[in-house]
Backbone as ProteinMPNN parsed JSONL, in Angstrom:
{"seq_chain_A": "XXXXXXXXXXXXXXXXXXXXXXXXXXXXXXXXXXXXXXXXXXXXXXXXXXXXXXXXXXXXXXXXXXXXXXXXXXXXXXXXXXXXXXXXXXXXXXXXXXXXXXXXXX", "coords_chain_A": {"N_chain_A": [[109.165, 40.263, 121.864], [107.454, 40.67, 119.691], [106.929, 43.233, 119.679], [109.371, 44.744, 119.597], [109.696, 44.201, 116.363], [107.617, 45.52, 115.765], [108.184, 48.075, 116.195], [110.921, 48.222, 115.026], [109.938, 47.937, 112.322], [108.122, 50.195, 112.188], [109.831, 52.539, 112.317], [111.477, 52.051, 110.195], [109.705, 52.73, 108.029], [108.744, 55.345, 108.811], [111.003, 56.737, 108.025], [111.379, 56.534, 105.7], [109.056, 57.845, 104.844], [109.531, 60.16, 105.497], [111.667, 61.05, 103.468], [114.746, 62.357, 101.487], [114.509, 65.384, 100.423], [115.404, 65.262, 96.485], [118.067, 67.335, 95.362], [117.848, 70.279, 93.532], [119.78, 70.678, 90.175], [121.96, 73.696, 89.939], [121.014, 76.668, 87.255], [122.47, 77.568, 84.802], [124.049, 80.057, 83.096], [126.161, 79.903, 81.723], [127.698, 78.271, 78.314], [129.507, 75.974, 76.673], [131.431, 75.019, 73.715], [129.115, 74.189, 71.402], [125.874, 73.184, 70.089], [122.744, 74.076, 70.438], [119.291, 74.659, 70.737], [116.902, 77.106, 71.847], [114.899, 76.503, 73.116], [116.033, 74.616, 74.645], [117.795, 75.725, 76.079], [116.572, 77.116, 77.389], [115.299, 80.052, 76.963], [113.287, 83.182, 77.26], [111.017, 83.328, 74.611], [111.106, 86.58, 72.368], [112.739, 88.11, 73.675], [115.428, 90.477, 74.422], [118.456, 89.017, 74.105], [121.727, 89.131, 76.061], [125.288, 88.473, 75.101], [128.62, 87.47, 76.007], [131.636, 86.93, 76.235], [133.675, 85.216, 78.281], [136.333, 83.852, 78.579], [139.345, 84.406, 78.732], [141.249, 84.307, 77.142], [140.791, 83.018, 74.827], [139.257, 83.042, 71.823], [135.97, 83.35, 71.093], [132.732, 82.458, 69.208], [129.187, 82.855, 68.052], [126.889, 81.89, 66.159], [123.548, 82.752, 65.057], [120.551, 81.118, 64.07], [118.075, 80.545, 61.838], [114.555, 78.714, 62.332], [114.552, 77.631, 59.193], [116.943, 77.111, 58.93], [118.437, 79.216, 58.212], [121.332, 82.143, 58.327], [121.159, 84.301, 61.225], [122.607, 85.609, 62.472], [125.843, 86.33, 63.547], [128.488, 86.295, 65.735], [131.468, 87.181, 66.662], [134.108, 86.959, 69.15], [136.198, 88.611, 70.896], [138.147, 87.943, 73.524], [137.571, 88.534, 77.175], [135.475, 90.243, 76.429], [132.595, 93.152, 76.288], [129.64, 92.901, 77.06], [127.222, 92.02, 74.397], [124.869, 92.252, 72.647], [121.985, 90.176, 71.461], [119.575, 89.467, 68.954], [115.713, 89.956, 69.145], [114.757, 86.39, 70.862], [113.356, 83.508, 69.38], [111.39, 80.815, 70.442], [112.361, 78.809, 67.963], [114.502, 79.402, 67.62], [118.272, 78.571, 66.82], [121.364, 78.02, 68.161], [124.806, 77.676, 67.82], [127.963, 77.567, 69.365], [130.787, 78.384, 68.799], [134.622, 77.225, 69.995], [137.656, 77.822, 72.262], [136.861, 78.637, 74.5], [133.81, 79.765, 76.665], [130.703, 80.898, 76.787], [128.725, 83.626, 78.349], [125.267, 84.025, 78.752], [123.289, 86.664, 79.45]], "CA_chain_A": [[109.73, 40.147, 120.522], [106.992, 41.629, 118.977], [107.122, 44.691, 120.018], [110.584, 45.162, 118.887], [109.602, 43.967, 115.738], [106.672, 46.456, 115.806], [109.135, 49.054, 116.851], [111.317, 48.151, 113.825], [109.065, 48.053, 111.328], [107.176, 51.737, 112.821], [111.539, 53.294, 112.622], [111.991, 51.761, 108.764], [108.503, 53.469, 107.38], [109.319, 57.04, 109.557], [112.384, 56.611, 107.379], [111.184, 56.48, 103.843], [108.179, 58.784, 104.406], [110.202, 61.676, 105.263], [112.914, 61.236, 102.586], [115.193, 63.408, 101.441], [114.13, 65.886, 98.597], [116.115, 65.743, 95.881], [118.293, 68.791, 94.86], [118.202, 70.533, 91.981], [121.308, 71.787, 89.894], [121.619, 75.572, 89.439], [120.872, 76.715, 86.046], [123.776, 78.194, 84.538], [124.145, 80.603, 82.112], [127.452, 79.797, 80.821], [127.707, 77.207, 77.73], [130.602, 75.52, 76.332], [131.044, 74.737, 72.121], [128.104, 72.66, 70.653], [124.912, 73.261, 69.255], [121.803, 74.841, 71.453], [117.991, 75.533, 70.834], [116.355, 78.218, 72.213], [114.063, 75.807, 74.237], [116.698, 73.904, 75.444], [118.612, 77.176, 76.909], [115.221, 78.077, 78.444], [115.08, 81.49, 77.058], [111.895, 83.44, 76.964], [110.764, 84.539, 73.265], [110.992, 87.794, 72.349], [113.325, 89.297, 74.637], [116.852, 90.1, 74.063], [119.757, 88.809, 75.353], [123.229, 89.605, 75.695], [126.28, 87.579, 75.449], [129.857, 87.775, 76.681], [132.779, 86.034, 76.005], [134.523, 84.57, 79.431], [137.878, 83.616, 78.577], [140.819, 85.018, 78.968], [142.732, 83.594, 75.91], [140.386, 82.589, 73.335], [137.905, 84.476, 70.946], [134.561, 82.197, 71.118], [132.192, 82.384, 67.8], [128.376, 82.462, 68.164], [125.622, 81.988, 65.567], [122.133, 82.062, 65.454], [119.924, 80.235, 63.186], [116.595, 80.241, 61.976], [114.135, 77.54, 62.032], [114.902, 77.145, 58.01], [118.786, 77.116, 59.114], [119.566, 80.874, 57.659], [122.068, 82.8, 59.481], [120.119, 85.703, 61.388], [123.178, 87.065, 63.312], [126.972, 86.116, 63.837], [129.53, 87.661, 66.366], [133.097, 86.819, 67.104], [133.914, 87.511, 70.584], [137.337, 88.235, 71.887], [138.528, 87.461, 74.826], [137.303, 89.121, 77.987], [134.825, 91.294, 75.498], [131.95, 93.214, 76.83], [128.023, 92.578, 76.563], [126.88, 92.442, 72.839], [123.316, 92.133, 72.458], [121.339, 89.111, 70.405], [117.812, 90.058, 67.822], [115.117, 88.868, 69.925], [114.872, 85.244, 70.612], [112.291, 83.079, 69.367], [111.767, 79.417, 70.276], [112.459, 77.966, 66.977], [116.282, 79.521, 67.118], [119.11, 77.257, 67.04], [122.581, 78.799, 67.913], [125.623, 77.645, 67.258], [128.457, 78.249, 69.843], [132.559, 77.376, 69.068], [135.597, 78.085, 70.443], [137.865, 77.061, 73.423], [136.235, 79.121, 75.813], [132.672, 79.68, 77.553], [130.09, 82.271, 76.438], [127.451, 83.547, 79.364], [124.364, 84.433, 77.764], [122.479, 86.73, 80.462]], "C_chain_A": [[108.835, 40.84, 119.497], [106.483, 42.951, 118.184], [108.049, 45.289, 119.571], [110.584, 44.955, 117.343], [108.889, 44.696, 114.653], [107.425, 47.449, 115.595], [110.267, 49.352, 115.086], [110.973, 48.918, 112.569], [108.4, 49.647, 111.179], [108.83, 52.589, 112.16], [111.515, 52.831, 111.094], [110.685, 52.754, 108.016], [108.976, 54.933, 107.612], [110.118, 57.219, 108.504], [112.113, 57.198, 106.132], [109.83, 57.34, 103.454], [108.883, 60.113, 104.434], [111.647, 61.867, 104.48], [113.351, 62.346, 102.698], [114.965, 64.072, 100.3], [115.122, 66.292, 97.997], [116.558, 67.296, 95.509], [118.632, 69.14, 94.092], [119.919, 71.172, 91.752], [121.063, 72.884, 89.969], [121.623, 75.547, 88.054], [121.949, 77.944, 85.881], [123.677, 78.527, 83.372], [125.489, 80.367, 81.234], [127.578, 78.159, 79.845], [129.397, 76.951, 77.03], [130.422, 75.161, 74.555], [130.153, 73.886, 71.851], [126.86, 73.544, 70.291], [123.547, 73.202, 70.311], [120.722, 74.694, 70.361], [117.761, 76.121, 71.914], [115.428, 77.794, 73.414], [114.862, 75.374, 75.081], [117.63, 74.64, 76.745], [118.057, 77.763, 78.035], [115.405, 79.461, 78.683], [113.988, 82.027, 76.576], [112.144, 84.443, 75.669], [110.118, 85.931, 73.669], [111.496, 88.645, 73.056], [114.764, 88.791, 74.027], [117.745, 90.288, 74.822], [121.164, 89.161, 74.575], [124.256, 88.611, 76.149], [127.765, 87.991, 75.46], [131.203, 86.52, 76.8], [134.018, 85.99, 77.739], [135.95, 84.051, 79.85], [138.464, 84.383, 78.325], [141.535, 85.366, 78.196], [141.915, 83.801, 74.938], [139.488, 82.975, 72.89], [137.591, 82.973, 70.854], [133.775, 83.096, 69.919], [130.424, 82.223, 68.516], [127.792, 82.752, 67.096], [124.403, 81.293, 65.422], [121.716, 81.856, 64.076], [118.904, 80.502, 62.813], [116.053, 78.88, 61.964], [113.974, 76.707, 60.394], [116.143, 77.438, 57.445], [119.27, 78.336, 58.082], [120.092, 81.357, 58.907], [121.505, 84.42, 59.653], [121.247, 86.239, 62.342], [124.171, 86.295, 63.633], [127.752, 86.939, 64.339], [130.345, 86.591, 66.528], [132.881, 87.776, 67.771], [135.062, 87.567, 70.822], [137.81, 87.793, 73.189], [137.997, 88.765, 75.6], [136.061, 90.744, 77.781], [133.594, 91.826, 76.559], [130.349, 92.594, 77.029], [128.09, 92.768, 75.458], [125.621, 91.706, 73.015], [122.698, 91.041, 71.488], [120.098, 89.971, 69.351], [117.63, 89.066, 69.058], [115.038, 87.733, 69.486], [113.652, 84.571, 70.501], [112.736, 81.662, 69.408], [112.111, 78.599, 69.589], [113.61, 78.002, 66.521], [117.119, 78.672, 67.704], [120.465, 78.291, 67.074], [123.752, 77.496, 68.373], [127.118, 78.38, 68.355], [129.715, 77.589, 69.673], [133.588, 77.976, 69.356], [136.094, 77.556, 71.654], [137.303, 77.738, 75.032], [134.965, 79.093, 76.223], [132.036, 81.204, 76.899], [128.766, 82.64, 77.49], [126.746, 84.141, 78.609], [123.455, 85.204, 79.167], [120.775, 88.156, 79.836]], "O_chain_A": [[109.315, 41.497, 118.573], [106.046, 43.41, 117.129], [107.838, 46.399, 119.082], [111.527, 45.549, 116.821], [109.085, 44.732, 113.438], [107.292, 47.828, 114.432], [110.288, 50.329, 114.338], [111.4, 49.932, 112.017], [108.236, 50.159, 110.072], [108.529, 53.423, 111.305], [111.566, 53.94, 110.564], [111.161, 53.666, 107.34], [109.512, 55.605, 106.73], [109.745, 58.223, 107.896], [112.607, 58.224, 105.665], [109.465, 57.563, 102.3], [108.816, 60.976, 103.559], [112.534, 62.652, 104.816], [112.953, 63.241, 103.444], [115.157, 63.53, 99.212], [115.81, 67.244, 98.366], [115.778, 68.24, 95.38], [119.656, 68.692, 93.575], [120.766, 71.715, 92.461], [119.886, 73.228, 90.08], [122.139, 74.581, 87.492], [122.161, 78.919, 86.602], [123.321, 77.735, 82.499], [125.602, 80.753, 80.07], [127.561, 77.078, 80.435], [130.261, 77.827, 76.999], [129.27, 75.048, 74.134], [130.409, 72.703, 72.075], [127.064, 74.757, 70.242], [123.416, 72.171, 70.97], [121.076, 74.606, 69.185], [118.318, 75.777, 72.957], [115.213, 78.472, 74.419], [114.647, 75.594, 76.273], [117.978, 74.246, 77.859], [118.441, 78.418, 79.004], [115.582, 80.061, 79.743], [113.535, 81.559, 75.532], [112.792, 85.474, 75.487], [109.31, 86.34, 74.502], [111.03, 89.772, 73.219], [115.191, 87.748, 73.531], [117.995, 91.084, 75.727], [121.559, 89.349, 73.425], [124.222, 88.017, 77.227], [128.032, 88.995, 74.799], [131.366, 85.496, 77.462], [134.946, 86.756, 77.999], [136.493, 83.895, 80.944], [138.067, 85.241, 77.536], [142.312, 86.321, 78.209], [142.159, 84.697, 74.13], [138.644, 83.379, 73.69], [138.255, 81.951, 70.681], [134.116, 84.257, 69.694], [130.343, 81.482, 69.496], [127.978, 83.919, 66.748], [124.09, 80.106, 65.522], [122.321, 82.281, 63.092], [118.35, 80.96, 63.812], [116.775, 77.927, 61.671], [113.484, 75.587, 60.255], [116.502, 77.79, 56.321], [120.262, 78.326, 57.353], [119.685, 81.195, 60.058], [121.408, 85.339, 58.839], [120.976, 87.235, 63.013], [123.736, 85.26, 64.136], [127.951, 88.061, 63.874], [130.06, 85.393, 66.538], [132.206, 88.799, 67.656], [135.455, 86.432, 71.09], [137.199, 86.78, 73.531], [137.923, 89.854, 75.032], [135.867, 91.738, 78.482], [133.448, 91.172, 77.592], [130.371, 91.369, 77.149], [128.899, 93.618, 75.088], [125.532, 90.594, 73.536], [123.193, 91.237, 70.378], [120.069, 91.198, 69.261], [118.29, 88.214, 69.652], [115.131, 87.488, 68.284], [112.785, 84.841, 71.333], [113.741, 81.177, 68.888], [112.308, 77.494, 70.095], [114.072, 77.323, 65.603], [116.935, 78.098, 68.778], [120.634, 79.176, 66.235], [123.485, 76.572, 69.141], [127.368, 79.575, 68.198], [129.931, 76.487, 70.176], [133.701, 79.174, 69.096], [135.316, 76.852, 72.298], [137.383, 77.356, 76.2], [134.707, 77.89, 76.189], [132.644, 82.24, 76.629], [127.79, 81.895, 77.404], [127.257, 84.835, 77.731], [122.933, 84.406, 79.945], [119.857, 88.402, 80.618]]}, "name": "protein", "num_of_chains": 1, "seq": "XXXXXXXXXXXXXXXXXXXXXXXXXXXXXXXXXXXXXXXXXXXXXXXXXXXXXXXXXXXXXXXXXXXXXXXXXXXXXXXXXXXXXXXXXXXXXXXXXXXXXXXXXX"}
């Protein structure tokens, strides 16, 4: 009996040392309408990015911000539009994305 008990106990530990490692999400470039920082996006200052309107149907709206909320750059996007380029991005920008569609930022 002790042995099995032993045995047990040895089979429940094995168990919980070699868990399973959590898995991350993918990080996805595509955002939906609401209200972003620059940190939160995890985009590296000083480089510039380009964004692209994803839907089909509906012209999506983006603007960026400064950190003393002036507007440093607004595009309207039509539908299925190409790349359009941002000003570089610095961590302290806040953008601003509305509209019924999806904008990838790559």
């Amino acid at each position: 009996m002790k042995k099995i008990v032993t045995f047990l106990v040895f089979i429940c530990l094995s168990f919980n040392i070699f868990g399973i490692a959590p898995h991350a999400q993918p990080i996805t470039n595509t955002f939906k309408e609401g209200i972003y920082s620059a940190t939160t996006l995890n985009l590296e200052p000083n480089k510039i990015y380009s964004v692209q309107n994803t839907s089909k149907e509906h012209t999506m709206h983006i603007t960026v911000y400064d950190d003393h909320q002036v507007i440093l750059e607004y595009l309207r996007l039509e539908p299925n539009t190409g790349k359009q380029n941002l000003l570089p991005i610095k961590p302290t920008y806040n953008f601003v994305v509305f509209g019924k569609g999806d904008i990838f930022i790559s």
